[in-house]
NUFIFI-129817 format. One line per 4 residues: number of its first residue (from 1); for each residue x, y, z of C-alpha. Coordinates in Angstrom, 3 decimals, m for minus. Example, Ala and Ser with C-alpha at 12.3 -4.5 7.8 and 13.67 -1.06 7.14 Angstrom:
# residues 2
1) 12.300 m4.500 7.800; 13.670 m1.060 7.140
END
This chain:
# residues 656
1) m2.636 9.010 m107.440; m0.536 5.998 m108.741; m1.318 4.277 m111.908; m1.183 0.249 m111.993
5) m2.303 m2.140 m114.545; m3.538 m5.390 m113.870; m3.753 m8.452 m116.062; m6.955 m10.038 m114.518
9) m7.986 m13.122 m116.789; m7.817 m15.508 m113.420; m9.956 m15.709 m110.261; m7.092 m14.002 m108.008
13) m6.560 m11.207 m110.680; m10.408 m10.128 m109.804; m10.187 m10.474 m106.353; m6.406 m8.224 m106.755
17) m8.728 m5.830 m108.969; m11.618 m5.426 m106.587; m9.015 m4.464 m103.635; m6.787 m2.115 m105.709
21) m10.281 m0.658 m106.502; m10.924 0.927 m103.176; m7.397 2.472 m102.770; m6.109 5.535 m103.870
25) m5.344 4.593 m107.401; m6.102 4.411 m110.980; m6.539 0.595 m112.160; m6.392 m0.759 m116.066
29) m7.709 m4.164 m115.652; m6.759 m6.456 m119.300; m9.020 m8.923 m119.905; m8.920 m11.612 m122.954
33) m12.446 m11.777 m123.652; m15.983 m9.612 m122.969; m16.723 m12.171 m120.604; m14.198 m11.727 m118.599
37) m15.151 m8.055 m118.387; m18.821 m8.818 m117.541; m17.229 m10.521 m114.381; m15.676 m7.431 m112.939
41) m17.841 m4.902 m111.610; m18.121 m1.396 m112.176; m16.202 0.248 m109.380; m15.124 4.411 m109.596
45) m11.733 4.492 m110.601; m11.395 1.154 m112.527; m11.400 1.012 m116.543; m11.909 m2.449 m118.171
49) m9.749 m2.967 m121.563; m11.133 m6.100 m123.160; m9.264 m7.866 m126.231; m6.372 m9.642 m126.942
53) m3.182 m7.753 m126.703; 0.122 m8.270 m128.893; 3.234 m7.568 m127.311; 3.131 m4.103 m129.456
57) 0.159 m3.147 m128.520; 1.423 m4.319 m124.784; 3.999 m1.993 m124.809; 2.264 1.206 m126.794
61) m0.064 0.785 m123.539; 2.584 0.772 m120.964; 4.315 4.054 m123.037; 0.829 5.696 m123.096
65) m0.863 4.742 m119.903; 3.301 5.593 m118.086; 1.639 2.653 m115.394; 3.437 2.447 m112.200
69) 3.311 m0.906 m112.371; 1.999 m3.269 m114.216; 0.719 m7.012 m112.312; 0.594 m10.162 m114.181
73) m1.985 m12.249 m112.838; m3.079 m14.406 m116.275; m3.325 m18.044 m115.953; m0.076 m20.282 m115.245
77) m0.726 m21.872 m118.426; m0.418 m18.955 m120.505; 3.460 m18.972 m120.709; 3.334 m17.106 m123.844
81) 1.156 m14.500 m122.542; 3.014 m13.808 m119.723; 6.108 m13.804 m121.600; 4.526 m10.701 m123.915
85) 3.725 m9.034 m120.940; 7.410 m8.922 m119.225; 8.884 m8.010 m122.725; 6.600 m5.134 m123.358
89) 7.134 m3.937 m119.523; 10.742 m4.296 m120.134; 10.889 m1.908 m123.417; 8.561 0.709 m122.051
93) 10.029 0.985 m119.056; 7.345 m0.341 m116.700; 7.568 m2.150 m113.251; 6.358 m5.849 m113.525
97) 5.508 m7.932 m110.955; 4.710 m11.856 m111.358; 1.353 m12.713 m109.631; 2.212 m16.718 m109.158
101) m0.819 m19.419 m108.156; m0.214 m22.194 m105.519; m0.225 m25.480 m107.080; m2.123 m28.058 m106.051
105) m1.189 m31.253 m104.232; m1.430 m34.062 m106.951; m3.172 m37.279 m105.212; m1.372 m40.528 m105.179
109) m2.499 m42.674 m108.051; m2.964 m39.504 m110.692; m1.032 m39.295 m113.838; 1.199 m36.569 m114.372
113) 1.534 m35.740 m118.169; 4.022 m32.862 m119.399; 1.462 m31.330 m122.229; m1.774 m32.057 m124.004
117) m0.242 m34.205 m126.526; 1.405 m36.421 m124.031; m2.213 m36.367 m122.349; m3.783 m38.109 m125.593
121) m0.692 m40.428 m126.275; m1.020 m41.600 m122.187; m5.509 m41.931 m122.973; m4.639 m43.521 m126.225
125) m5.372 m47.170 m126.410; m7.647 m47.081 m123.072; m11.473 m47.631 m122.727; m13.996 m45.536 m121.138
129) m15.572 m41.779 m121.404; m13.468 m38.874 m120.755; m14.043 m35.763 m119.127; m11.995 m33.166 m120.219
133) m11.776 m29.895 m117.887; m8.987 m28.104 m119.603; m10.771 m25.604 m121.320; m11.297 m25.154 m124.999
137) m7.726 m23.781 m126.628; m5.933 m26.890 m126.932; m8.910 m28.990 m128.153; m7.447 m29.749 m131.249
141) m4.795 m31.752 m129.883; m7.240 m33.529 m128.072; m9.106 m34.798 m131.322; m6.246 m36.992 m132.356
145) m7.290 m39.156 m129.520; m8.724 m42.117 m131.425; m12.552 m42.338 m130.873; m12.353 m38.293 m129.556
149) m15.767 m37.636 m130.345; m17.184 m40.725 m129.413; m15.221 m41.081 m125.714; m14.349 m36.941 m124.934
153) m17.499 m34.768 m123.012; m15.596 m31.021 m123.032; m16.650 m28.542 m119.604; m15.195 m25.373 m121.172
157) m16.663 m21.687 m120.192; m20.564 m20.385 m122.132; m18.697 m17.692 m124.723; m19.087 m18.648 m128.576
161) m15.727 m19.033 m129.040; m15.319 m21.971 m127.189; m18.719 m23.752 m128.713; m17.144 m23.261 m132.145
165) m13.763 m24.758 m131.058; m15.819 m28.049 m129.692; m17.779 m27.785 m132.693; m14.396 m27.467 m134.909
169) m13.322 m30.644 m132.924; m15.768 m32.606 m133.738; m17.694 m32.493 m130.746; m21.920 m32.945 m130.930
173) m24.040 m30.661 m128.682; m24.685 m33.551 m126.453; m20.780 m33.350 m125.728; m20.425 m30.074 m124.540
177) m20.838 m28.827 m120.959; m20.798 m25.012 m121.301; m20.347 m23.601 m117.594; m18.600 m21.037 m115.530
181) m17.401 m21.816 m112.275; m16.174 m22.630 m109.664; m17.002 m26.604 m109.273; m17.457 m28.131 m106.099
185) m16.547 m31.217 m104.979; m20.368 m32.573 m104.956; m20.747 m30.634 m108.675; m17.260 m32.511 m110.526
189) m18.538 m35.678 m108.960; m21.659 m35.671 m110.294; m20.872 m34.363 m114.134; m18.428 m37.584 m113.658
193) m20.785 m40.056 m112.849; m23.337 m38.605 m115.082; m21.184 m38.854 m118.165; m19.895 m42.091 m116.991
197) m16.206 m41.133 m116.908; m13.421 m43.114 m116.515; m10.809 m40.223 m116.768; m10.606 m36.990 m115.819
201) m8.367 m34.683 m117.547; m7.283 m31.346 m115.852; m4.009 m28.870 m115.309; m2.859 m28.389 m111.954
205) m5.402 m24.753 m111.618; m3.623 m24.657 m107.902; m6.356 m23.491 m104.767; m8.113 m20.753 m106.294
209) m8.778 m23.274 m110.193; m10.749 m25.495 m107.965; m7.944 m28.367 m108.716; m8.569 m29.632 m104.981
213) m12.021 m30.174 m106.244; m11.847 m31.946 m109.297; m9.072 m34.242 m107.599; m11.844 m35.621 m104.667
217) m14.197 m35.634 m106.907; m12.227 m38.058 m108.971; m11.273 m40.598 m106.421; m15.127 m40.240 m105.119
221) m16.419 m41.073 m108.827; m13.624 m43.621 m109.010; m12.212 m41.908 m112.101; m8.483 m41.769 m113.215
225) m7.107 m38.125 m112.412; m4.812 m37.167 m115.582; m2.972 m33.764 m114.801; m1.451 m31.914 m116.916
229) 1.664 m30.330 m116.006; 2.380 m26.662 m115.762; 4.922 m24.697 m117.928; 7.879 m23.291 m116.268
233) 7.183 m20.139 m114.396; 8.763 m16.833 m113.691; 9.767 m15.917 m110.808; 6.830 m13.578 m108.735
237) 4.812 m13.744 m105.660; 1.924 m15.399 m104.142; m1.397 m13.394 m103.665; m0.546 m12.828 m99.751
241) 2.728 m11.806 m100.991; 1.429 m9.475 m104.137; m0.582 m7.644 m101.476; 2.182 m7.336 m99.317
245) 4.322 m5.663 m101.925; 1.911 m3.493 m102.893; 0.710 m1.849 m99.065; 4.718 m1.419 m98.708
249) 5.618 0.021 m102.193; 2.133 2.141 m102.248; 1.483 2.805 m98.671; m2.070 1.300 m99.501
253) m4.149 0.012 m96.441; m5.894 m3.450 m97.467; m8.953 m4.823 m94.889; m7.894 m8.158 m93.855
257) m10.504 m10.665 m95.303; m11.588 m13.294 m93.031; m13.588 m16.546 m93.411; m14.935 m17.890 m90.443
261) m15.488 m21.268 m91.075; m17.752 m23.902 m89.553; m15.675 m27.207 m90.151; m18.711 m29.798 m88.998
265) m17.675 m32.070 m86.297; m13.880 m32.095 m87.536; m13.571 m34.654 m90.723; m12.608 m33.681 m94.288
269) m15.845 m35.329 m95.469; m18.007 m33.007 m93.299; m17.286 m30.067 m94.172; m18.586 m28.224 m97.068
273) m17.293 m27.497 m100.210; m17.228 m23.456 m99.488; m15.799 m24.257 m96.317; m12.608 m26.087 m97.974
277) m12.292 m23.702 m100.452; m11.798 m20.797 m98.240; m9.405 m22.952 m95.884; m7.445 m23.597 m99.038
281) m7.132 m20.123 m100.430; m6.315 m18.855 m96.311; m2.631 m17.464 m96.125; m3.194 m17.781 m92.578
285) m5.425 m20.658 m91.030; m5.733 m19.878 m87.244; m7.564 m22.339 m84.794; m7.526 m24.570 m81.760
289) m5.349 m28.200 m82.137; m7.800 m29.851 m83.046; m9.705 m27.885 m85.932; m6.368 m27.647 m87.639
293) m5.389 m30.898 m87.196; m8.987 m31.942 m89.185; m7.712 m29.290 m92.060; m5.825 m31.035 m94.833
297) m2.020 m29.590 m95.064; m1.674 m26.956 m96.932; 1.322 m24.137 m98.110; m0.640 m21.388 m95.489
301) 1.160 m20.222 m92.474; m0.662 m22.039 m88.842; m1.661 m20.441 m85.932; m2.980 m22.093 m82.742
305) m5.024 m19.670 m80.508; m8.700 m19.896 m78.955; m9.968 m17.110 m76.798; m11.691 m14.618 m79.271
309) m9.106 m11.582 m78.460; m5.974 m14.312 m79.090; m7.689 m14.554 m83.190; m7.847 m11.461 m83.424
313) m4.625 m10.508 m82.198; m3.132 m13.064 m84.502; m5.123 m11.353 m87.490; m3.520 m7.869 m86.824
317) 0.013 m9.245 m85.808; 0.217 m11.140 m89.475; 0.647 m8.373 m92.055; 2.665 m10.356 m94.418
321) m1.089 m12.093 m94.903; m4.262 m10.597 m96.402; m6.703 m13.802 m96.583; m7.260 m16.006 m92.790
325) m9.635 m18.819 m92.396; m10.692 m19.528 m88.673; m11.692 m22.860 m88.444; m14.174 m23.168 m85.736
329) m16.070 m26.515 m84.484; m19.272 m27.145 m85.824; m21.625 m24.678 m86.755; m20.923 m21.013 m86.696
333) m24.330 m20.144 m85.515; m24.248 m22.918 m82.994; m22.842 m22.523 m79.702; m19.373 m21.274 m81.627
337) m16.806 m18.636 m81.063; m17.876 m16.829 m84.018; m20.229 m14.710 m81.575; m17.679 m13.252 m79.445
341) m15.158 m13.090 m82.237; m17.217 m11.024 m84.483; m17.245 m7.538 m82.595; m13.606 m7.834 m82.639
345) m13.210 m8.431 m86.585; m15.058 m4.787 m87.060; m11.922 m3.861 m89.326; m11.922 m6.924 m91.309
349) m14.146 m7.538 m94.249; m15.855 m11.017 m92.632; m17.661 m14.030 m94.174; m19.173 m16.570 m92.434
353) m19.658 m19.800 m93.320; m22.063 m22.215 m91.707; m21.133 m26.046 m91.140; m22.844 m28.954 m89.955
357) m23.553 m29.209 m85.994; m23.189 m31.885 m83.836; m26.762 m31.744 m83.370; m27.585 m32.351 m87.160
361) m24.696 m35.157 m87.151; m26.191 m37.072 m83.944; m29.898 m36.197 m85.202; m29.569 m37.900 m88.500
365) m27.846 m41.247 m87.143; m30.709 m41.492 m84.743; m32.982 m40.859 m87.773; m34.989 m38.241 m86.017
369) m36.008 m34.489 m86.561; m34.820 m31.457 m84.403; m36.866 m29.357 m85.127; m38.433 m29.335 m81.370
373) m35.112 m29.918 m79.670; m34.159 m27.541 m77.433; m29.738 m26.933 m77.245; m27.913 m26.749 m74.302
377) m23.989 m26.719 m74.065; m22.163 m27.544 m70.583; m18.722 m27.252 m72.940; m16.682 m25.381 m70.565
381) m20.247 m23.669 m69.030; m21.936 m24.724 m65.305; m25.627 m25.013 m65.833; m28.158 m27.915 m63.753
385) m30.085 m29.324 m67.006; m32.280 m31.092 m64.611; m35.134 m27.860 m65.185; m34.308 m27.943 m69.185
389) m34.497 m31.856 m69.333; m38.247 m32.081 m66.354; m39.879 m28.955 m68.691; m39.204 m30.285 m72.511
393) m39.573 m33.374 m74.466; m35.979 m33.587 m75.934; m32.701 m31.247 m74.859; m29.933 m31.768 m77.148
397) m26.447 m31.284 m74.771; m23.331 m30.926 m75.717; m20.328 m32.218 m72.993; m16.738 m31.571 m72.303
401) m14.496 m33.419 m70.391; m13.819 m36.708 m70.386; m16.510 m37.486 m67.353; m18.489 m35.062 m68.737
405) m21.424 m37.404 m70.089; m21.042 m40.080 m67.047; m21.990 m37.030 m64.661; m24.551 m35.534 m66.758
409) m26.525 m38.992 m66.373; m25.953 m39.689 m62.802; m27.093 m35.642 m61.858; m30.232 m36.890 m63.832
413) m30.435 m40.254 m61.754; m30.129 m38.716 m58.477; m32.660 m35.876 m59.458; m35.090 m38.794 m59.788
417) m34.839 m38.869 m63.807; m32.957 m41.997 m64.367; m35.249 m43.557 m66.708; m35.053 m40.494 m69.211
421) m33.528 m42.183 m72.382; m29.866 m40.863 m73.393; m28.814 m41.247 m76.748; m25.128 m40.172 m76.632
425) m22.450 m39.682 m79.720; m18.817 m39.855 m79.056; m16.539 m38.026 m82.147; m19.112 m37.905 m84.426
429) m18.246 m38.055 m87.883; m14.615 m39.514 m87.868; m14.442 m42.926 m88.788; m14.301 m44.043 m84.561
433) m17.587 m42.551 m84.523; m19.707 m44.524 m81.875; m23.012 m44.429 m80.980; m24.814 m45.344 m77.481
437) m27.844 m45.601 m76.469; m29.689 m46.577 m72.578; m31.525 m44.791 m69.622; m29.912 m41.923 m67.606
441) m29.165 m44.840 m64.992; m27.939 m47.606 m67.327; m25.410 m44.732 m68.839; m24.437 m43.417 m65.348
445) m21.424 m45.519 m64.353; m20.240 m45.780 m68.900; m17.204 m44.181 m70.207; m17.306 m41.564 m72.648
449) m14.907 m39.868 m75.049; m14.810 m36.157 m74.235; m15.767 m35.045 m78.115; m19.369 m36.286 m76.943
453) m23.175 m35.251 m77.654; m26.447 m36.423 m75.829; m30.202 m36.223 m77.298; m31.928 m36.846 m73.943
457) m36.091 m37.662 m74.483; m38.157 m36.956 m71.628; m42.045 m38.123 m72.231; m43.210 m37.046 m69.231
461) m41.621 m33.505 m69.290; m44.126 m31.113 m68.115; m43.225 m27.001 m69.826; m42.870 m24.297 m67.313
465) m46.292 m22.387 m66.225; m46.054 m19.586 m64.082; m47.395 m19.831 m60.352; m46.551 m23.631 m59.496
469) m48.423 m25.351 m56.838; m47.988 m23.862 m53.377; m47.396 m27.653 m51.788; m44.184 m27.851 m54.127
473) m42.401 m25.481 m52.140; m40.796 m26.119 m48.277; m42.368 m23.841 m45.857; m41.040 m23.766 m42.467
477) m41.789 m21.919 m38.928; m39.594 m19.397 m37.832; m38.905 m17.356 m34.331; m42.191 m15.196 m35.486
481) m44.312 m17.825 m37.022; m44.482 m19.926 m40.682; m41.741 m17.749 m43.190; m43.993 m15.465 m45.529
485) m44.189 m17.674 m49.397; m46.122 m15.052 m51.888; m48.851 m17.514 m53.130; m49.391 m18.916 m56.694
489) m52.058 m16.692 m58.088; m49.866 m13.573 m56.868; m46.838 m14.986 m58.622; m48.352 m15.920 m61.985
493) m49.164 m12.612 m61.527; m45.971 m11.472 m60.776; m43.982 m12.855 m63.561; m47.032 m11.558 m66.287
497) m45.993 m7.785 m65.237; m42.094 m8.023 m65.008; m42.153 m10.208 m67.860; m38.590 m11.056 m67.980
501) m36.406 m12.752 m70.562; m34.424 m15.331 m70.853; m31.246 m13.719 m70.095; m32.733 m11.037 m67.063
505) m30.615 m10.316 m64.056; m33.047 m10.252 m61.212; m33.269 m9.154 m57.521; m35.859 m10.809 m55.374
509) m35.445 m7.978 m52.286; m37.265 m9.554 m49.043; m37.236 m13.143 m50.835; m38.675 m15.161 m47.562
513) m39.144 m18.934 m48.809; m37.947 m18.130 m52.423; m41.311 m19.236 m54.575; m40.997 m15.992 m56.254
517) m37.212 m16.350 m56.662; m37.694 m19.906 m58.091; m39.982 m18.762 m60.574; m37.683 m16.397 m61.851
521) m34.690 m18.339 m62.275; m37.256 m21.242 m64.007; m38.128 m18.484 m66.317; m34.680 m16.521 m66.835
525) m32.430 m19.772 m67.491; m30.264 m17.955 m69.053; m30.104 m15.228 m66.318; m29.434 m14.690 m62.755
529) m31.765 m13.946 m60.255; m30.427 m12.353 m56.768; m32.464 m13.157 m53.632; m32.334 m10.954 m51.081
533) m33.458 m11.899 m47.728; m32.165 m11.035 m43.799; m33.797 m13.932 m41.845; m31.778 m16.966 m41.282
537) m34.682 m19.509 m41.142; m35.831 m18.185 m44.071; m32.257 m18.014 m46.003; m32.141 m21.722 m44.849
541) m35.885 m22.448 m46.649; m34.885 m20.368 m49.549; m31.742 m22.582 m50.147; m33.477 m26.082 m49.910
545) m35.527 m24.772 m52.329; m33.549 m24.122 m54.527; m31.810 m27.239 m54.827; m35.735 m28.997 m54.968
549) m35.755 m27.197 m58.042; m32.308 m27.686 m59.622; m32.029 m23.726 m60.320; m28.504 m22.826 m60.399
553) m29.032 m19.310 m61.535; m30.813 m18.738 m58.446; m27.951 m16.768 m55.685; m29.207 m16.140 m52.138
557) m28.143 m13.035 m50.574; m28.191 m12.819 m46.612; m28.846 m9.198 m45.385; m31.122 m6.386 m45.571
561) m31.788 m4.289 m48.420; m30.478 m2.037 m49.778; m27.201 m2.088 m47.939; m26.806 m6.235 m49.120
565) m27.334 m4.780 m52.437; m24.830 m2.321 m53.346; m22.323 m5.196 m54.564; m24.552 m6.950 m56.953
569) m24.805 m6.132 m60.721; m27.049 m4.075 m62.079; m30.772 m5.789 m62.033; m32.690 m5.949 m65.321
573) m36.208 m6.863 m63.267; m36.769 m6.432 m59.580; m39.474 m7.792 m57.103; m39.876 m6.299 m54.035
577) m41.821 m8.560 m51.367; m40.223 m6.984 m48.431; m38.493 m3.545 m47.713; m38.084 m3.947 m43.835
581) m39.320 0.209 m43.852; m36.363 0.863 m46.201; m39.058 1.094 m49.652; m37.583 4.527 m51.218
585) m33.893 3.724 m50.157; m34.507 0.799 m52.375; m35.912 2.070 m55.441; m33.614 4.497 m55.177
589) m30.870 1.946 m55.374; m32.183 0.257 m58.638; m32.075 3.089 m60.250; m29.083 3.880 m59.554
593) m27.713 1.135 m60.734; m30.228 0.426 m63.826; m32.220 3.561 m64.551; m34.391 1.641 m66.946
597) m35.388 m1.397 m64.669; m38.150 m2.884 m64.489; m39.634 m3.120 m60.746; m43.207 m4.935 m59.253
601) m43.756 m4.648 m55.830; m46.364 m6.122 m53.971; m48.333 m4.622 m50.755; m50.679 m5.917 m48.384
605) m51.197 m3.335 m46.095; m52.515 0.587 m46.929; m49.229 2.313 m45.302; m46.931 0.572 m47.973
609) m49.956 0.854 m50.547; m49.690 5.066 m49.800; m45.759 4.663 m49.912; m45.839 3.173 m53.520
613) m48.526 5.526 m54.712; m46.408 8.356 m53.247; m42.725 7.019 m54.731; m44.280 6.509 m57.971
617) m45.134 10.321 m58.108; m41.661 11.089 m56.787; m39.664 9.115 m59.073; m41.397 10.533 m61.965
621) m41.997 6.916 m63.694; m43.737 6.701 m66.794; m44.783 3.553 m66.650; m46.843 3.170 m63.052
625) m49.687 0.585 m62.838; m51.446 m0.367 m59.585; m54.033 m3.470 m59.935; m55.599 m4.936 m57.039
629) m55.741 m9.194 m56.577; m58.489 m10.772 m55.087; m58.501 m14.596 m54.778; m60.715 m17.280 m53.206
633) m59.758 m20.764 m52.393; m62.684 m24.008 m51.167; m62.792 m25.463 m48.294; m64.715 m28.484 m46.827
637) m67.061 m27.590 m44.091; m68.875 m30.268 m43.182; m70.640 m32.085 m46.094; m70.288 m28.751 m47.859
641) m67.607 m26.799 m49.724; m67.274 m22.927 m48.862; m65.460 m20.817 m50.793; m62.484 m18.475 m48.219
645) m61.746 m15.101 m49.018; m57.859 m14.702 m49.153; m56.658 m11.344 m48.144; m56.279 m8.808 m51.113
649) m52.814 m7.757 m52.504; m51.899 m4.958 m54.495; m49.300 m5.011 m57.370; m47.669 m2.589 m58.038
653) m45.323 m2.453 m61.883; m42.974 0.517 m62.689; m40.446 1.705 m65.051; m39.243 4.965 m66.196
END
């Protein structure tokens, strides 16, 4: 087992800590303080040294310990530190490797000082509070400033030593902001206003010090950014790098660690401040165009891919990197690629982070809840909304293309819903941000970015309730009379013993006019539904139908069962309204393909009533239930009303 030592008083010489600690290895992590060993947890393998080292006690480690390699990974600004630690490695005879931190991309208009006393020669003679964020060692310098303790407020971390070095500058309890981090954006910006500062006095702390941070922050809070600058560095690696190194010189296997991160419609300001934090610290960002177009640059290495298997491949392919931020649209619970992605990421230690959806963004500049919105995407999907948008009060779409929208309103117009209000956002949340507003029909001929989003409100939307009216449907006459139509009682019925979901695949066998396949595919939007029928007149019934009802997820099938079957997938939930004599061939067929389906089957006469009692035996279900309908319907006779006996029908519902 190899031996390593680890100099872990920074945020990436944890993180280092926590990976060496499940590989086949003994790990000495040195840390300054108590508190920094209170931050590391206790992991098998791992022992915690806490204390300040001299170089002499650096180096009787290294001879003791015989380490077979020893990582610096102390702060940047601990120069002296680090130089102890290469000196001792250098006497003992131990490996040393340089773990360096990115620095961070100083904003136009900051001021770039070389040390803390050119920091308080630069603040001296200017007006206004400052917030110092530069921890609690050089604080003595900082009380030459003229008026120190009446102007300074100190953030420095909650360990004693640090109170009594603001207390031995001068500094009153009202002063003193004693917390650990890391500081968001939202967090720095609101200690600045709330202290009033004017300046804002930090070291460049790279990605992982939060300096990305404290620099929005200070052009949010309108503060002056003073930064001071790092001392010279040795020569060593980046984290990506240091990991790197270490699975080639060790043969150690690290798990990839990916963020996938919801990046709001697509501007800086939208996303959140966990969400720029990870795509800062990413050695690898990977993405479509667009999502890392909206990322600020950055030192990480770029990759453009989409499709799910293309991430993941680019993931495996990049060994040279052991941190990857995928920035995906929107939110990652929200009609995102995080869903397919995630199955293939099994090897990968995964976060996800949510962001803000297009359907909060649009929702909040119409000033309106959506809570009771139901979501729809037609982003590179074919659906018919016109069922969503006739059975609830507001449907929330989002649209690709760039006739996308225009289309989506004029299908509504010509399904007779033009007056439906539309309230449509084009690329919401960059500063071209519009917003539009008008009926289905006023909206129908507009022009639309493709990056669009429509809240459509419906008050006359009626919700979906098994057995619709039997007048709804066409019903023609064929060669042998009017085409069989299962009526509404028997269908309510129906659908309350298959009970299918939203997502069902369904086969309608002996469909005639389709009310029972219509039903289906109203219920199952998500679905399919498969209607099987032989007749012609009735195929040609069944398909004006279905376009009366917008269902797109309803497929007729011409033939006879079970022969027209055999090609179609596997059926979740199957009605059978006609068997043409070919009953147990049938059954026989759906379980074949599904052994768990759920089948109803309806019978009007006692042959096919004995044939189902008899296959239900045969087929050894588990489930079997046989219930008997009886419905009457009035009719005017005269200047009365009679009641008229329909003719009984038995359902049967089975499933093994």
């Amino acid at each position: 087992m190899y031996k390593l030592c680890v100099f872990a008083g920074t945020t990436e010489g944890r993180e280092l800590v926590e990976l060496l600690a499940d590989q086949p290895a003994a790990v000495t992590a040195c840390v300054a303080t108590e508190y920094g060993e209170a931050l590391l947890e206790d992991r098998e393998g791992l022992t915690v040294a806490a204390g300040r080292l001299a170089e002499a006690e650096m180096e009787a480690l290294f001879r003791r310990e015989r380490f077979d390699l020893a990582v610096d990974a102390t702060h940047p600004y601990a120069a002296e530190v680090t130089e102890n630690i290469a000196r001792a490695c250098e006497a003992a005879g131990t490996a040393y490797l340089r773990l360096l931190r990115d620095g961070g991309d100083v904003p136009e208009g900051a001021v770039c000082v070389p040390d803390a006393a050119a920091a308080v020669d630069c603040l001296t003679g200017t007006e206004g509070n400052i917030l110092l964020t530069t921890g609690s060692k050089d604080l003595a310098k900082y009380a030459a400033l003229p008026d120190f303790a009446r102007r300074a407020y100190v953030r420095v971390l909650p360990m004693e030593a640090s109170l009594q070095a603001c207390r031995e500058a001068g500094l009153g309890p009202d002063r003193i902001l004693a917390m650990q981090g890391p500081f968001s954006r939202e967090l720095n910006t609101a200690m600045l206003r709330a202290v009033s500062a004017k300046y804002m006095v930090t070291k460049d702390t790279g990605g992982a010090g939060g300096f990305r941070e404290k620099a929005e922050a200070a052009r949010e809070a309108g503060a002056v950014l003073v930064v001071v600058g790092r001392p010279p560095q040795r020569e060593g690696l980046d984290f990506g790098e240091t990991v790197s190194f270490l699975a080639r010189r060790f043969g150690f296997r690290f798990r990839p660690r990916v963020a996938l991160a919801g990046i709001g419609p697509g501007s800086p300001e939208g996303m959140t401040a966990a969400v720029r934090r990870r795509l800062a610290e990413a050695d690898c960002l990977i993405g479509a165009r667009r999502m890392l177009e909206a990322v600020p640059a950055g030192r990480q290495v770029r990759r453009e891919a989409v499709a799910p298997e293309a991430v993941a491949a680019c993931i495996r392919e990049r060994r040279d990197c052991r941190r990857f931020a995928v920035a995906l649209s929107g939110d990652t619970g929200f009609f995102s690629g995080a869903r397919k992605l995630l199955p293939l990421l099994a090897d990968c230690d995964v976060e996800i982070l949510p962001g803000l959806s297009s359907l909060q963004v649009l929702c909040a500049r119409l000033g309106t809840s959506y809570e009771d919105v139901v979501s729809l995407s037609l982003h590179g999907r074919d659906r018919d909304i016109v069922p969503d948008v006739c059975q609830n009060r507001r449907v929330f779409v989002l649209v690709g293309g760039a006739e996308g929208m225009a289309r989506l309103c004029r299908t509504l117009t010509e399904a007779g819903l033009g007056e439906v209000r539309v309230s449509v956002g084009e690329r919401l949340g960059y500063p071209e941000e519009k917003i539009s507003a008008g009926t289905a029909r006023e909206l129908s001929d507009g022009t639309f970015d493709p990056l669009s989003a429509a809240l459509i409100e419906n008050e006359a939307a009626r919700p979906f309730a098994p057995g619709l009216p039997d007048g709804l449907f066409l019903r023609g006459q064929g060669a042998g009379g009017a085409v069989p139509m299962t009526k509404s009682e028997v269908r309510a019925c129906i659908l309350s013993k298959l009970a299918p979901p939203r997502d069902a695949v369904c086969w309608d066998v002996g469909a005639g006019t389709g009310s029972v396949s219509v039903e289906l595919a109203l219920w199952a939007r998500e679905g399919q539904v498969f209607a099987i029928e032989k007749k012609e007149d009735a195929l040609s019934l069944l398909e004006e139908n279905r376009r009366r009802f917008h269902v797109s997820n309803l497929t007729p099938v011409p033939g006879a069962a079970p022969e027209a079957c055999r090609a179609l997938p596997p059926p979740t939930h199957a009605f059978l309204g006609g068997s043409s004599g070919n009953l147990r061939e049938i059954v026989s067929l759906l379980l074949e393909k599904n052994p768990h389906v759920r089948i109803a089957a309806s019978a009007v006469t006692l042959e096919t009533i004995a044939e189902l009692t008899d296959i239900g035996k045969e087929f050894s279900f588990t489930e079997f239930e046989a219930v008997c309908l009886s419905a009457a319907r009035g009719r005017k006779a005269g200047a009365y009303h009679l009641m008229a006996g329909q003719n009984p029908v038995y359902l049967f519902t089975m499933k093994k």
